[in-house]
N, C-alpha and C positions, 0 to 999 in steps of 0.2 A: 820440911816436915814430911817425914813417911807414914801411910798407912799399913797395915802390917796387918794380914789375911788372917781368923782366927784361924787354932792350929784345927778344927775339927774341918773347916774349909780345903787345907789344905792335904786332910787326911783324904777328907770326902774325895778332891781330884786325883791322886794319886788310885783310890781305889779304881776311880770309874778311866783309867789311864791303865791301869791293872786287864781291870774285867774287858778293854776292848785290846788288850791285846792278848790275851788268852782264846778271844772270838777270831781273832785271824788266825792265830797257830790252829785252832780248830777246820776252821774253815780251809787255808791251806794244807794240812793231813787228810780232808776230806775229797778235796782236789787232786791231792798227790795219791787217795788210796784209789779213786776213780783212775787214773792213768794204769795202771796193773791191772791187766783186764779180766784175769780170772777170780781177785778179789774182789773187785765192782761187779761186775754180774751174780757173785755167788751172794754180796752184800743186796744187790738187786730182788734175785730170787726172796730169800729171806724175807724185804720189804712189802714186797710184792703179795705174797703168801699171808706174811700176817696181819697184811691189810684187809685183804679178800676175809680172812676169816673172823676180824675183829665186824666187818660188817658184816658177814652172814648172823654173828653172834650178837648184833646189838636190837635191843628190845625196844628203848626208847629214839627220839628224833632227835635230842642231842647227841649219843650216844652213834647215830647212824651218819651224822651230821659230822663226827670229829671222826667217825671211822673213811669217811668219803674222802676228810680232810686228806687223812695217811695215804691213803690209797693213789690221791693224785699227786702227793707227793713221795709216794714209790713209784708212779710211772713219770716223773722227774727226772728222777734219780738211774733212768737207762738213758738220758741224754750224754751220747760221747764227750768225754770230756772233760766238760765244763758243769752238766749234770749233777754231779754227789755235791759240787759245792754249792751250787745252787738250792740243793733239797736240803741242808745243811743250814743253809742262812735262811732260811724260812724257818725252820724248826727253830732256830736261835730267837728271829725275831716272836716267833707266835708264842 
């Protein structure tokens, strides 16, 4: 006797098989755009900037709370290297 997965089970895996490998090709591009160092630091600046200014600009303590969030993970994100993919898999997971 075989049990036989219903097919929505088997859609369901294939998705979530999908969606975690779409987080490594992200995460590996992320890694690979950190290694080019004048694209990771200019990605950096960027970061960096429109963290600062999301919290200069936030009014409420959520708002100050999620822009603190960004900001620690733009200065992440100048760690050589290893760095963007790092600030990348947070951003994924959060």
């Amino acid at each position: 006797m075989t049990s036989a997965l219903p097919a929505s089970s088997i859609e369901s895996g294939e998705q979530d098989e999908n969606d975690l490998l779409e987080i490594v090709e992200e995460i590996s591009a992320a890694v690979a755009a950190g290694l080019v160092p004048f694209l990771c630091q200019a990605i950096n600046i960027y970061d960096t900037i429109e963290s600062l200014l999301s919290l200069n600009n936030s009014h409420s303590a959520e708002a100050q709370a999620e822009a603190k969030f960004d900001l620690v993970l733009a200065l992440v994100g100048w760690i050589p290297g290893a760095g963007a993919g790092v600030k990348r898999t947070i951003r994924i997971v959060n």
